[in-house]
N, C-alpha and C positions, 0 to 999 in steps of 0.2 A: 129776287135776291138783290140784294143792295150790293154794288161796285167796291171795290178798294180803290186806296191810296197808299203806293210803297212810296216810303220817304227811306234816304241812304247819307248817312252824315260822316262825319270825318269829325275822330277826336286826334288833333296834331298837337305835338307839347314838342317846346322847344327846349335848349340846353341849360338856358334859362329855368326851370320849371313853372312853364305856364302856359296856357292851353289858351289856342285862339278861337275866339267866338265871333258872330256878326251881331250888329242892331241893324234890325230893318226896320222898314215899314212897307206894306202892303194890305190893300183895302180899306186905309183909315186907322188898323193897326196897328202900332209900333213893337217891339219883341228883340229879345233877344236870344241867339240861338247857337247852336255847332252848324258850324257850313254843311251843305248838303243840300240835296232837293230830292226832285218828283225822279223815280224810275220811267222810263220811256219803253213802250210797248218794245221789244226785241234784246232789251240790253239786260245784260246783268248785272248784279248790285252792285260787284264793282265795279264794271264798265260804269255804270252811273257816278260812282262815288268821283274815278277820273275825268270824266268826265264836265262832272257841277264843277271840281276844281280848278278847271282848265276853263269853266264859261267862267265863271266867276273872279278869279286870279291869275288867269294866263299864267300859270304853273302848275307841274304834273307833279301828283302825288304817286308813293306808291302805297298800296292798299295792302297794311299788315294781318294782324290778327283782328275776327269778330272779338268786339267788346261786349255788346249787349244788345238782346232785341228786346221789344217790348210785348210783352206774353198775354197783354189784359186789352179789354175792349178801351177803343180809344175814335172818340168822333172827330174829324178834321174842325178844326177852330175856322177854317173859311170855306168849307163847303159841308154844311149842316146836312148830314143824311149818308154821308162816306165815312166807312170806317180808314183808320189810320194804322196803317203798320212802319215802324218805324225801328230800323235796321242802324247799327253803331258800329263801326270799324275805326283800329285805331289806323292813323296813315302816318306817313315820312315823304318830309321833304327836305331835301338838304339845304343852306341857304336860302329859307321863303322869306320871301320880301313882302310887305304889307303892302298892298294894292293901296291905291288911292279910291278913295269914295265913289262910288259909282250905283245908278239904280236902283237907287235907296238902300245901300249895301255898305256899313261901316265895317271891315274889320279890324280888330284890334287883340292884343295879348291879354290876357287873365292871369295873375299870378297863381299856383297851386293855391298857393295855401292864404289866396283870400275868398275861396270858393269857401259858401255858407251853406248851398241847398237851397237859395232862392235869387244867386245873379241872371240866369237863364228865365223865361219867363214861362216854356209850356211844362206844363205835370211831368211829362214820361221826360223830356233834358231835365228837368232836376233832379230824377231818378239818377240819369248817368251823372250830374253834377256829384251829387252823394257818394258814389262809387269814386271816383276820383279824388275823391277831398283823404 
């Protein structure tokens, strides 16, 4: 039996309406994404969800309603042979303040309504891109 990968993301939209995303890079890949990351063996999705937020932005989100999981087979783009499950909550933060660059980690604002269905860069975030637009 082949392992998982739970990934847990945060869709945060501000008063503004616009939803922050990251551009990384890692492995030689560049991407654009919803914050988020890896679930860690003992925690739960959204102990993870506060967690990514808190490594990533030294600010604590709180962790609203599920938005969206992704229901279909999905391979991890940097580990060939793991499937991917990937978990969508919307979050709140009062006053977030955009981190400075760090780790290969840009975050930035997206306006609602310039979301197309192809700013994010894996299959299953343009799924939730779509849903938002």
């Amino acid at each position: 039996m082949k392992p998982f990968v739970v990934r847990v993301y945060g869709i945060l939209i501000n008063k503004n309406s616009e939803v922050l995303l990251t551009h990384e890079k890692e492995g030689g890949i560049e991407f654009t994404k919803f914050p988020g990351g890896g679930l860690e063996f003992g925690e739960g999705l959204r102990e993870c969800l506060v967690r990514e937020f808190l490594e990533e932005t030294q600010q604590k989100v709180e962790v609203k309603e599920h938005f969206y999981t992704a229901d279909f087979f999905i391979e991890s783009a940097f580990n060939p042979g793991l499937q991917l499950i990937s978990v969508y909550y919307k979050v709140l933060c009062e006053n977030f303040i955009l981190p400075e660059d760090a780790n290969n980690i840009h975050f930035f604002w997206k306006p609602l309504k310039e979301l197309n269905g192809e700013v994010v860069t894996f299959p299953v975030d343009r799924i939730v891109e779509k849903l938002l637009m």
